[in-house]
Backbone as JSON, one array per atom type, in Angstrom:
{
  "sequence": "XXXXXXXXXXXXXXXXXXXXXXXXXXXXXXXXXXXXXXXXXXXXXXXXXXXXXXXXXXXXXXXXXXXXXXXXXXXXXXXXXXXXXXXXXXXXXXXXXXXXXXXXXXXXXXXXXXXXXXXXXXXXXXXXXXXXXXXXXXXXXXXXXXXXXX",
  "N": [[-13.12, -9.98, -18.18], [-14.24, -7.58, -17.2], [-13.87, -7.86, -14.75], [-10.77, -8.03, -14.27], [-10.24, -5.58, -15.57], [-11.48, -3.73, -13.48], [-10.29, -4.06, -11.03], [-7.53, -3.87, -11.5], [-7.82, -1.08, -12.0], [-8.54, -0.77, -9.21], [-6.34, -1.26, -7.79], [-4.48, 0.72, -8.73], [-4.63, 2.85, -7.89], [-5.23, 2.68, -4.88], [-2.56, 2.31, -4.34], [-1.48, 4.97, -5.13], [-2.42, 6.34, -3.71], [-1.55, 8.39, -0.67], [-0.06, 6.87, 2.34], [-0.74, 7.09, 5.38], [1.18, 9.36, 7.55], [3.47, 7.52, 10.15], [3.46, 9.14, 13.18], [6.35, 9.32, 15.36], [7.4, 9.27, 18.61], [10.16, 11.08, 20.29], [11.48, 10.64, 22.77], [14.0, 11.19, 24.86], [15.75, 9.32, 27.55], [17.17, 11.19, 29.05], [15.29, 13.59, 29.04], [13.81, 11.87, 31.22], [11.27, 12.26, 33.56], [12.05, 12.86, 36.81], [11.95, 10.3, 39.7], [8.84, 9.98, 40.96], [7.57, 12.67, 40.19], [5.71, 14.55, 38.21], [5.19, 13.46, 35.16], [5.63, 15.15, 31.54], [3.55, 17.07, 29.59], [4.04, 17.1, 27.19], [5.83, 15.95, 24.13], [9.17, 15.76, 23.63], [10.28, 15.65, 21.28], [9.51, 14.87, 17.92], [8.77, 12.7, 15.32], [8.35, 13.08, 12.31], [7.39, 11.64, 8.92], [10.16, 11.89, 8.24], [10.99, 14.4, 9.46], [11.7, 15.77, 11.83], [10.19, 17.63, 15.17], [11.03, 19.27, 17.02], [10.1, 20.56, 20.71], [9.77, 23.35, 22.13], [12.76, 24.26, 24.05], [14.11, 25.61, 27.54], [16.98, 26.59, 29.01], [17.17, 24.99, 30.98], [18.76, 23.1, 33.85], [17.97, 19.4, 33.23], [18.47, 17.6, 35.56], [18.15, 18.74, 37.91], [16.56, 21.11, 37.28], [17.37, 23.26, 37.37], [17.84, 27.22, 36.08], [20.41, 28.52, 34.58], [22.48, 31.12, 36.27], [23.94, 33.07, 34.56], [23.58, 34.17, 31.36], [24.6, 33.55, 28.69], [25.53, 30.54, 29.31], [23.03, 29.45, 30.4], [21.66, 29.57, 27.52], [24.02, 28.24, 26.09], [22.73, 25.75, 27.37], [20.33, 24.78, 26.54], [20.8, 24.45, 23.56], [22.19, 22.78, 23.96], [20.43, 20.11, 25.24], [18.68, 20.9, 22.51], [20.6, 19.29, 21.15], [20.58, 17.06, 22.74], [17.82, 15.31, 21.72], [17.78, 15.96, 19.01], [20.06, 13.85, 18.58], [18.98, 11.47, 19.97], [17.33, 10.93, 17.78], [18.72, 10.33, 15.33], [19.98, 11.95, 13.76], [22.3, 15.77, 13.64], [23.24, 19.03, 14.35], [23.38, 19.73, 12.41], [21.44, 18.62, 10.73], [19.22, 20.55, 10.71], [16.76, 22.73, 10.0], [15.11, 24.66, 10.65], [14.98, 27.06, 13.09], [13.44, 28.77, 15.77], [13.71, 31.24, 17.92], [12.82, 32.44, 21.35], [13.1, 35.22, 23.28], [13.35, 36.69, 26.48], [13.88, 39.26, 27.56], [15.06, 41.79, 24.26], [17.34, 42.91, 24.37], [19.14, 40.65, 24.55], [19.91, 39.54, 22.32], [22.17, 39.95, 21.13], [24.16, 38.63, 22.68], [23.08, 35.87, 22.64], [23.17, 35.31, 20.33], [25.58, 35.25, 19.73], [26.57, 32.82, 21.47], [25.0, 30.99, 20.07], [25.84, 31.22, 17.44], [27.9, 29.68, 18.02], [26.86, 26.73, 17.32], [25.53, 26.29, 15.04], [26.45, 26.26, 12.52], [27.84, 27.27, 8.96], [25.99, 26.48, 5.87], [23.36, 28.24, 7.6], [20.6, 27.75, 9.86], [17.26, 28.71, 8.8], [15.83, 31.12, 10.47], [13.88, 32.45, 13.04], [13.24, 35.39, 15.5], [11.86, 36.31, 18.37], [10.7, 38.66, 20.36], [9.61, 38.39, 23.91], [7.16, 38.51, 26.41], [6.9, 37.21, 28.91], [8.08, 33.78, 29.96], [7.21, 30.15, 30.32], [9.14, 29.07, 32.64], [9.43, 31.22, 35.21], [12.14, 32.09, 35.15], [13.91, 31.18, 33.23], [14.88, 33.24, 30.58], [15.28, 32.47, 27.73], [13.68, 30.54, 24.94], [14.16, 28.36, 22.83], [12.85, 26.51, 19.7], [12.88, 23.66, 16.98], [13.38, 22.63, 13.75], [14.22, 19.53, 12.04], [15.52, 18.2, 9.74], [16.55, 14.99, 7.63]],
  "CA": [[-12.33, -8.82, -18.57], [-14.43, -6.36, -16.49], [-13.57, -7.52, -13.49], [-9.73, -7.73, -14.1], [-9.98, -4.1, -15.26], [-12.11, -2.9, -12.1], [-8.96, -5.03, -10.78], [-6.44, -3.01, -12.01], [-8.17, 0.57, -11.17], [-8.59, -0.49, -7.76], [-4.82, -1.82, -7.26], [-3.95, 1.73, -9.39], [-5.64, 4.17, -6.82], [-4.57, 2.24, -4.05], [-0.7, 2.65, -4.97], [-1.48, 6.07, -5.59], [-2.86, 6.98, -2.46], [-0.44, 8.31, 0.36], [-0.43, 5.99, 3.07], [-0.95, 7.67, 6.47], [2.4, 8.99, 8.56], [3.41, 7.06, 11.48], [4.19, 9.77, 14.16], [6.89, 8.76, 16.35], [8.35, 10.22, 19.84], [11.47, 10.69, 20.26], [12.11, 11.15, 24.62], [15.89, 10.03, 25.11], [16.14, 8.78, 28.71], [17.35, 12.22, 30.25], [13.92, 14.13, 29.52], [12.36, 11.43, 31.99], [10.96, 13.0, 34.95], [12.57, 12.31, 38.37], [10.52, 9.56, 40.47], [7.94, 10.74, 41.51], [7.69, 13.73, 39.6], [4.55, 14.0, 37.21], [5.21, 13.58, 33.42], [5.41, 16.29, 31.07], [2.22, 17.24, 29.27], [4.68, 17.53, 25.76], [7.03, 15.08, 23.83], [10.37, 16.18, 23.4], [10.43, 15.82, 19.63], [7.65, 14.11, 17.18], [9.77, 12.36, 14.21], [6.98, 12.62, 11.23], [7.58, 11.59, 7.75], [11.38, 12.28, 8.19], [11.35, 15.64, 9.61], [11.95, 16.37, 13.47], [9.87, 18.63, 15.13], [11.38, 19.66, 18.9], [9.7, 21.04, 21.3], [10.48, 24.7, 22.88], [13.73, 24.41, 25.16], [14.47, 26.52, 28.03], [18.4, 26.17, 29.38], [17.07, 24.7, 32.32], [19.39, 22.12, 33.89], [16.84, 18.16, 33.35], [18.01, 17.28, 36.48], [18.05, 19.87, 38.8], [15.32, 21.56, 37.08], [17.63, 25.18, 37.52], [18.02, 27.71, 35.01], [22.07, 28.98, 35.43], [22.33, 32.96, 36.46], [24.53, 33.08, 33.42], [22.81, 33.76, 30.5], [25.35, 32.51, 27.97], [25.56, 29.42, 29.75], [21.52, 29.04, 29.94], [22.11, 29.72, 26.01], [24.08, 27.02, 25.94], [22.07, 24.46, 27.85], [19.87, 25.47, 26.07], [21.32, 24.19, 22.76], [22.44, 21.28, 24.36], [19.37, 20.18, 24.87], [17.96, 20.22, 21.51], [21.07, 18.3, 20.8], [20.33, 15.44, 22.57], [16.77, 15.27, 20.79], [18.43, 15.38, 17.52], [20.94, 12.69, 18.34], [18.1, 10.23, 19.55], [16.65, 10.97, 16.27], [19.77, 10.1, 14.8], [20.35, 13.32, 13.75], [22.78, 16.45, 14.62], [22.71, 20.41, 14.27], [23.59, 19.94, 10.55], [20.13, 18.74, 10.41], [18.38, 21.67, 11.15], [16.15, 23.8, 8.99], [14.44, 26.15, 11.2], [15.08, 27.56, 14.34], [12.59, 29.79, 16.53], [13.85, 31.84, 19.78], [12.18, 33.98, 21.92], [14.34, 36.05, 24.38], [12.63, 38.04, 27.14], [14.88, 40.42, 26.19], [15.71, 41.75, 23.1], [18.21, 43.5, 24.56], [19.9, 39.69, 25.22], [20.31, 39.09, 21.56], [23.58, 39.86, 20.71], [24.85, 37.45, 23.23], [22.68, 34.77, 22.37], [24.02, 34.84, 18.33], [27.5, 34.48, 20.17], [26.35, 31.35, 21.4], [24.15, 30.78, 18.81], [26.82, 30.92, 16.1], [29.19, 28.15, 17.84], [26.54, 25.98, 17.19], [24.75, 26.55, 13.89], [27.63, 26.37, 11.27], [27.1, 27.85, 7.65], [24.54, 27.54, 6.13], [22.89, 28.38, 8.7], [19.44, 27.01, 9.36], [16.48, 29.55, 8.83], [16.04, 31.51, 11.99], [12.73, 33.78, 13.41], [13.95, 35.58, 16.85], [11.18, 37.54, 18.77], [10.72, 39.22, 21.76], [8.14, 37.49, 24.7], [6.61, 38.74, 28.21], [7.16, 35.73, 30.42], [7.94, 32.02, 29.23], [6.61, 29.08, 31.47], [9.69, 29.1, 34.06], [9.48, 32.61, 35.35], [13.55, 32.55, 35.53], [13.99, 31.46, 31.74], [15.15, 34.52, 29.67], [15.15, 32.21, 26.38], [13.04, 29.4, 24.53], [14.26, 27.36, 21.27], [12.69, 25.13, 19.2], [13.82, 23.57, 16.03], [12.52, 21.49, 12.52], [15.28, 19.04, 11.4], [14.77, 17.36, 8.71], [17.58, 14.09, 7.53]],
  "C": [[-12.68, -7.6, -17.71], [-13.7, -6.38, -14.91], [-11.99, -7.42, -13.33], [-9.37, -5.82, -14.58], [-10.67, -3.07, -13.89], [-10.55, -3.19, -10.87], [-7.65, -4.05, -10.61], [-6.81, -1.54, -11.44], [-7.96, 0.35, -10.03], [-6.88, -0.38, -7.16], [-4.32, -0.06, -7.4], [-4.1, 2.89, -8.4], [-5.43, 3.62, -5.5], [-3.04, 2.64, -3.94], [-0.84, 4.38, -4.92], [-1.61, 6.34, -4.69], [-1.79, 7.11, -1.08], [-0.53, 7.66, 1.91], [-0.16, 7.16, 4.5], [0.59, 7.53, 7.13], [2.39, 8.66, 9.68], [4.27, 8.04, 12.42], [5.2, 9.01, 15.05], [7.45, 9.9, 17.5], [9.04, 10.09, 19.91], [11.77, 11.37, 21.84], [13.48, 10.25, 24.78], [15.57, 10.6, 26.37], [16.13, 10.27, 30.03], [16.63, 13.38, 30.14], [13.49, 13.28, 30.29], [12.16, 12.27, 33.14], [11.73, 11.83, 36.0], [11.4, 11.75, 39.04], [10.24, 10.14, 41.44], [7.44, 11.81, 41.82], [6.26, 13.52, 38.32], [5.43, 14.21, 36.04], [5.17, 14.58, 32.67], [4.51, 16.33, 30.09], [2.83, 17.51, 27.64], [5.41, 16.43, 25.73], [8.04, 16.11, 23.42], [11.22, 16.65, 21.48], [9.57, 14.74, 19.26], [8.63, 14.17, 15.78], [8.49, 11.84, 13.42], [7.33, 12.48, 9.77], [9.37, 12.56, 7.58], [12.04, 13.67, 8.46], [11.1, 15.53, 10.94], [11.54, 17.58, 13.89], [10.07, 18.63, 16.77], [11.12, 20.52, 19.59], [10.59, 22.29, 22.17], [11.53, 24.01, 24.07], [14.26, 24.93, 25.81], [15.95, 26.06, 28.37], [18.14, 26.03, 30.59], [17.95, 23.33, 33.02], [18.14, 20.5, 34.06], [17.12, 17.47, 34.69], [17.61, 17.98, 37.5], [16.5, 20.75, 38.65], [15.7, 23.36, 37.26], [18.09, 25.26, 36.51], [19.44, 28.49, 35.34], [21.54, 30.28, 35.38], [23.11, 33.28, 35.14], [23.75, 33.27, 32.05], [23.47, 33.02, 29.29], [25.05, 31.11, 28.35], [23.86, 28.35, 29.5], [21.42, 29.15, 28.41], [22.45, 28.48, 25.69], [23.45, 25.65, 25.96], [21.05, 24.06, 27.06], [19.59, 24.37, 24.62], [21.35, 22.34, 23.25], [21.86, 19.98, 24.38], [18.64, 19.35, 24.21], [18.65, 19.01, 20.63], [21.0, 16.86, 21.08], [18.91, 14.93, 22.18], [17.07, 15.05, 19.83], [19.06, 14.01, 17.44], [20.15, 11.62, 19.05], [17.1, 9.88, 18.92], [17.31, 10.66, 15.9], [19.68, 11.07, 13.41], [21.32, 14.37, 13.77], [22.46, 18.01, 13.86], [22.94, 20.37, 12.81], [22.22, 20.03, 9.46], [19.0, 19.56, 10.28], [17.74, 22.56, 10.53], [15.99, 25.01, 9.32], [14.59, 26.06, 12.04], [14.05, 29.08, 14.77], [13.19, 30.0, 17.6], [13.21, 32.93, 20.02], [13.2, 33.79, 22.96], [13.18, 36.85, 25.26], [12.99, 39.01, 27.08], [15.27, 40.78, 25.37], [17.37, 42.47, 23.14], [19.79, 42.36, 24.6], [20.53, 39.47, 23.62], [21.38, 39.04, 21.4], [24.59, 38.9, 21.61], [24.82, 36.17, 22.91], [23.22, 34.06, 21.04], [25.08, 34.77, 19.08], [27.4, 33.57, 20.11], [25.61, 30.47, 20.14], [25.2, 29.98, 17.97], [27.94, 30.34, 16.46], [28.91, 26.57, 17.35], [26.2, 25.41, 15.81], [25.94, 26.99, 12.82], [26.77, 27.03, 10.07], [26.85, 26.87, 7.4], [23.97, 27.19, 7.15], [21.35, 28.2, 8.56], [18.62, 28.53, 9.37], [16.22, 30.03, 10.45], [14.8, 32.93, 12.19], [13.54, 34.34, 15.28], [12.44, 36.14, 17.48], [10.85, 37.77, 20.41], [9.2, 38.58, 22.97], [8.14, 38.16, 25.91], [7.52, 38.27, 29.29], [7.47, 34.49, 29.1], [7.48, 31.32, 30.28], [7.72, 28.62, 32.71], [9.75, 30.6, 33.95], [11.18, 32.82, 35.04], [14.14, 32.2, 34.3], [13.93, 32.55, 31.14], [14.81, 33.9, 28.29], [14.93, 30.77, 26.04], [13.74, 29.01, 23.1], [13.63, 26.58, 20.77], [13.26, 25.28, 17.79], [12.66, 22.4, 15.5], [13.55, 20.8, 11.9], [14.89, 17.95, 10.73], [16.63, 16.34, 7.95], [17.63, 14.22, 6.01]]
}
């Protein structure tokens, strides 16, 4: 009898206990680096216990590696982007909780919500904006990332 109740606790507390999440990466095809190009020192998005977490995105073109003179446009790309992250999460912007941008300008905002708001339908996901120095391409005006959760 003791040992089917030691039996039972153990099974009970086992069950109970939250089993460790399996991180996954999510790099679709057209983040790879060009051959013979080093690797990027980040994943593209990290799909953890059903929430999508995507790494800052400048509107830099993935092959080219240029940022357009346009800033709308870099806006766009921008966007674009984090869309195809979402959608090889199987995913899309509907998903989206939170959004972070920095602008090197704050002066850029009101353009950026133009673009912004063709993307991000009501409701609209939570949204921090704030103003930055530099970002890591000197010629990047504006970074995104995003938390999408299914």
């Amino acid at each position: 009898m003791r040992k089917l109740l030691c039996a039972l606790l153990w099974t009970t507390l086992l069950t109970a206990l939250p089993l460790p999440a399996e991180k996954k990466v999510i790099a679709p095809p057209e983040f790879a680096p060009a051959a013979g190009a080093a690797a990027p020192m980040f994943s593209p998005g990290i799909l953890l216990d059903g929430t999508l977490y995507i790494s800052g995105q400048i509107g830099r073109d993935l092959k080219t590696r240029e940022v357009p003179a346009d800033f709308e446009a870099e806006v766009k790309k921008c966007l674009e982007d984090i869309g195809v992250v979402l959608k090889a999460a199987g995913m899309t912007y509907e998903h989206v909780v939170a959004v972070q941008v920095y602008l090197t300008d704050m002066e850029l905002f009101a353009r950026m919500n133009a673009v912004y708001s063709t993307v991000f339908k009501e409701p609209r996901p939570t949204r921090t904006t704030v103003g930055v120095t530099k970002l890591a391409d000197p010629k990047a005006r504006i970074e995104i990332t995003v938390t999408a959760r299914k």
